[in-house]
C-alpha positions as CSV (number, residue, x, y, z in Angstrom):
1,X,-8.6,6.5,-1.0
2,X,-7.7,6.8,-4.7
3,X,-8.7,9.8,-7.3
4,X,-11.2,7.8,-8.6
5,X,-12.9,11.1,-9.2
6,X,-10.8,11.7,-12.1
7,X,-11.5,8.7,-14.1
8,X,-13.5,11.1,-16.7
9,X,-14.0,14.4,-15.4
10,X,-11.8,17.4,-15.7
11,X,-11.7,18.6,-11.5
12,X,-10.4,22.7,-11.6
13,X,-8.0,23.2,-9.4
14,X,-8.7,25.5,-6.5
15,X,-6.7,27.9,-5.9
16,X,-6.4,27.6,-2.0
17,X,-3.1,26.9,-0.7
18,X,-2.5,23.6,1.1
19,X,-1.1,24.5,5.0
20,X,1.9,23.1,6.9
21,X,0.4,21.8,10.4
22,X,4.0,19.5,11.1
23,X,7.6,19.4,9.3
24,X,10.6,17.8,10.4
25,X,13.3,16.4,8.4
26,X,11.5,13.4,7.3
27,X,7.7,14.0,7.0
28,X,5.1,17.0,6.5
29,X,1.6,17.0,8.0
30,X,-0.2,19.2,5.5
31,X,-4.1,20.3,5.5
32,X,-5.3,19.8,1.6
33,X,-7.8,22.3,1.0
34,X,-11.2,21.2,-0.9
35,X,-10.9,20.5,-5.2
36,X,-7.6,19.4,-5.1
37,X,-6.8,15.7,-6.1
38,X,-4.0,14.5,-4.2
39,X,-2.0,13.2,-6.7
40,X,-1.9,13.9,-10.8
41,X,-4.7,12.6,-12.7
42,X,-5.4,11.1,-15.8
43,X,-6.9,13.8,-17.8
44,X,-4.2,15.7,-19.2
45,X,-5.9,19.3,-17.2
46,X,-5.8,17.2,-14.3
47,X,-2.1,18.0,-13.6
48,X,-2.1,20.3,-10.7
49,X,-2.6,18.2,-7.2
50,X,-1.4,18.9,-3.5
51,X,1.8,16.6,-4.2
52,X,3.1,18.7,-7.0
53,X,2.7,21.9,-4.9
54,X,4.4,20.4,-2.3
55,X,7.3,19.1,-4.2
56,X,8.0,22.5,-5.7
57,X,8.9,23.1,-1.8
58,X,9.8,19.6,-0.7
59,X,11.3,18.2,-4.1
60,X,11.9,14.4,-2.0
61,X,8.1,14.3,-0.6
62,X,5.5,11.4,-1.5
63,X,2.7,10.0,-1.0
64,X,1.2,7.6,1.7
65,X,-2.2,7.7,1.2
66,X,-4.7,10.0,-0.1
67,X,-8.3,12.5,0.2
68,X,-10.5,12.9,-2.4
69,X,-10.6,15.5,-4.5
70,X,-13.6,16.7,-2.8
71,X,-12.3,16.3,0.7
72,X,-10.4,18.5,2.6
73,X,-8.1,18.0,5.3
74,X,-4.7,15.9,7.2
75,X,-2.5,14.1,5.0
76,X,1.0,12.7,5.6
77,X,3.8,12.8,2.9
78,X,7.0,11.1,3.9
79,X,10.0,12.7,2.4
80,X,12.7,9.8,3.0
81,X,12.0,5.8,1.9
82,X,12.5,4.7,4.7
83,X,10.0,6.6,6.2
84,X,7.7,6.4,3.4
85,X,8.2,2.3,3.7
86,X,7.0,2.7,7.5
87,X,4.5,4.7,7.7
88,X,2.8,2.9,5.0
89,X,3.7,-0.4,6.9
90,X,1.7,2.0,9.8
91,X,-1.6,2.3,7.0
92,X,-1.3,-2.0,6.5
93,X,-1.9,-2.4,10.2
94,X,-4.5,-0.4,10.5
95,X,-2.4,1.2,13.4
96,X,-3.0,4.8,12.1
97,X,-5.8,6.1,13.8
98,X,-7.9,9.0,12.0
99,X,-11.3,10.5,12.0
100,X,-13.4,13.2,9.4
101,X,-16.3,15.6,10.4
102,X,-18.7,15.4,8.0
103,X,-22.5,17.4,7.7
104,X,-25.5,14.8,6.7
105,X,-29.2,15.5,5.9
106,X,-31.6,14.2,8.0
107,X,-31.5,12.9,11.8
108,X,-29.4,9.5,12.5
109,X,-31.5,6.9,14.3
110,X,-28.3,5.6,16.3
111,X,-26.4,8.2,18.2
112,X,-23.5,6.2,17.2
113,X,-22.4,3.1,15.1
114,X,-20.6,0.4,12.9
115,X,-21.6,0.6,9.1
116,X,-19.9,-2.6,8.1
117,X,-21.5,-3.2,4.4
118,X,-19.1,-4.6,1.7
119,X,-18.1,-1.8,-1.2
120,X,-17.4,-2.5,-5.2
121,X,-17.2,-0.4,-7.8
122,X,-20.0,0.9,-10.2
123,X,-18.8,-1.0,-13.3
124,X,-22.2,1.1,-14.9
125,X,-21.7,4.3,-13.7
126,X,-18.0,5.2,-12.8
127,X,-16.3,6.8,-11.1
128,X,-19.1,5.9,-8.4
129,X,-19.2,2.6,-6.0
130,X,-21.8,1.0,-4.3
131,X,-22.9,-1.5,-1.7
132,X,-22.7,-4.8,-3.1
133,X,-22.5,-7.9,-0.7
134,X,-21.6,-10.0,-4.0
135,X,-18.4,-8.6,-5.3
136,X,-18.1,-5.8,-3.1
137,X,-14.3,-5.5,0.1
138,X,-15.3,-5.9,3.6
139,X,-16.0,-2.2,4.5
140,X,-16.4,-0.7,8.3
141,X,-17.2,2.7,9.2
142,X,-17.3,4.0,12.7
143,X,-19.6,6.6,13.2
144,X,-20.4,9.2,16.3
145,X,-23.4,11.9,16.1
146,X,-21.8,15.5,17.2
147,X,-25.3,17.5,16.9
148,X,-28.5,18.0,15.2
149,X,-29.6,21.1,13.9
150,X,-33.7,20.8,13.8
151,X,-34.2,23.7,11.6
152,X,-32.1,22.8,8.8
153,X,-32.9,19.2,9.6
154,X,-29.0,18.6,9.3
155,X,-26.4,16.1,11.4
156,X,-23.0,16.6,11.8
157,X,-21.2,13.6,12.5
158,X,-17.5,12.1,13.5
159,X,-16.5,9.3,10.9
160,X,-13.8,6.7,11.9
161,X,-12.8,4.4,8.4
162,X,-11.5,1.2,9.9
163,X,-11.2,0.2,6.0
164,X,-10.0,2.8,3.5
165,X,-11.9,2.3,0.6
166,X,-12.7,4.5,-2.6
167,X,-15.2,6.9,-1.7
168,X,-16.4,4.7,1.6
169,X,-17.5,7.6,4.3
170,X,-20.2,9.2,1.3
171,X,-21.2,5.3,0.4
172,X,-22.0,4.4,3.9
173,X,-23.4,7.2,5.0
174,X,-25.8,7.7,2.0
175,X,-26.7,3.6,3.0
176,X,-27.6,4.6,6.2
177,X,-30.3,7.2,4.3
178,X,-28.0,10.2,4.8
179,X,-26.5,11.4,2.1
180,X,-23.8,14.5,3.0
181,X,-24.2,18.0,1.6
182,X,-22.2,19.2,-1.1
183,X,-22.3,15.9,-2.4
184,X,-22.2,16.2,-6.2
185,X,-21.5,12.2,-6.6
186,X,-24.2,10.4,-4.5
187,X,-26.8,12.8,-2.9
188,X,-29.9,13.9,-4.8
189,X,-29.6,17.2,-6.5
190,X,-31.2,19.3,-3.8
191,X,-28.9,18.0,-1.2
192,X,-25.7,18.6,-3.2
193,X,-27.0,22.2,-3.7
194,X,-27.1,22.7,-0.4
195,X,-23.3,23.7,0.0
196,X,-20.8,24.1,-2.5
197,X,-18.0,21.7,-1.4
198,X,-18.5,18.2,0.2
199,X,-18.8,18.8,3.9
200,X,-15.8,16.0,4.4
201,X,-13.0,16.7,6.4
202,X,-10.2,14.9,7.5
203,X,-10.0,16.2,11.2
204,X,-7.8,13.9,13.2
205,X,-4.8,12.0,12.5
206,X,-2.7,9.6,15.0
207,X,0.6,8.1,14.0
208,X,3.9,7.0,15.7
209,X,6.6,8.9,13.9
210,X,9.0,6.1,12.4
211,X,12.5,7.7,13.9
212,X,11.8,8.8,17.2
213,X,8.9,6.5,17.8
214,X,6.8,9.0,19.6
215,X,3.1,9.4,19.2
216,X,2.2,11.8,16.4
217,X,-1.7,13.3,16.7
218,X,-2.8,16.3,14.7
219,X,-6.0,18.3,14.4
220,X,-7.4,20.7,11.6
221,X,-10.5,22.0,12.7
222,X,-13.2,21.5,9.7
223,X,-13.5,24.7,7.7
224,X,-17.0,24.4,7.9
């Protein structure tokens, strides 16, 4: 997932401090709070990011992959090459397994699903993407109702990327005809109003850890 945010926009900072969930010598598991790009952006005001503050701790640590500035969260930052090399070799496979919780409008159809619809980018409105079978990367989304709330006519729902493309889990959902609150990209207005950050979390993570080769899984509950 890039900052593909950040094209245009300048993103403020929050002020919430990212959390340590694992550290050993050669990697951190850290939960990235909401409005916090994970890496610098373009705009000059878009300087301050989770890997900075990290590095002001852990001068050697880097990035593997990345949330969106929106999305909170599990993100892994190698501190040694070689690790960095693996774990990123881990990403290619599609061997890291990972999963958000995420809070929709409306009532899904399916209890559970595979959104596979191709993504591209906007050319005529970035930052955004969209669907497009044309010119669009092969694009699959696992996705698992948790529970409906009737009176708020809200879903929350467990979101496995098999891809990892810009922006995908608010793309497919909002194909699927549910867009997810807090969404100031790609709901409707009133749906975006209804919370004031994207209800995206990055819950799960699942990794073998590149020295010891033992099974890494970490949980950060969702904060909402």
């Amino acid at each position: 997932m890039s900052n593909s945010t950040d094209d245009l926009a300048i993103l403020p900072a929050t002020s919430e401090p990212y959390q340590i969930v694992y550290e050993d010598d050669v990697l951190l598991v850290v939960n990235k709070p909401a409005q916090l790009l994970t890496v610098p952006g373009r705009h000059p005001q878009n300087q301050d990011c989770l890997i900075r503050r990290v590095q002001r701790e852990f001068p050697f640590a880097e990035v593997v992959h990345r949330l969106d500035y929106d999305t909170s969260g599990l993100v892994i930052l190698p501190l040694t090459k070689r690790v960095l090399s693996d774990i990123s070799k881990q990403f290619q496979a599609r061997t890291v397994q990972k999963h958000y919780v995420a809070v929709v409008e409306g009532k899904l159809a399916k209890a559970k699903g595979v959104i596979d619809l191709a993504i591209a980018a906007d050319e005529q409105h970035r930052p955004l993407y969209k669907i497009c079978p044309q010119q669009g990367k092969p694009s699959q989304t696992r996705y698992q109702l948790l529970s409906y709330n009737a009176g708020t006519n809200q879903s929350r729902v467990k979101l496995e990327p098999v891809t990892g493309r810009s922006h995908q889990l608010r793309v497919h959902m909002l194909a699927l005809g549910h867009a997810m609150l807090g969404d100031t990209l790609y709901a409707p207005q009133a749906i975006a109003a209804k919370s004031p950050r994207l209800m995206l979390h990055a819950e799960y993570i699942r990794f073998v850890h590149p020295l010891s080769a033992q099974v890494m899984e970490f949980t950060a509950s969702a904060p909402f």
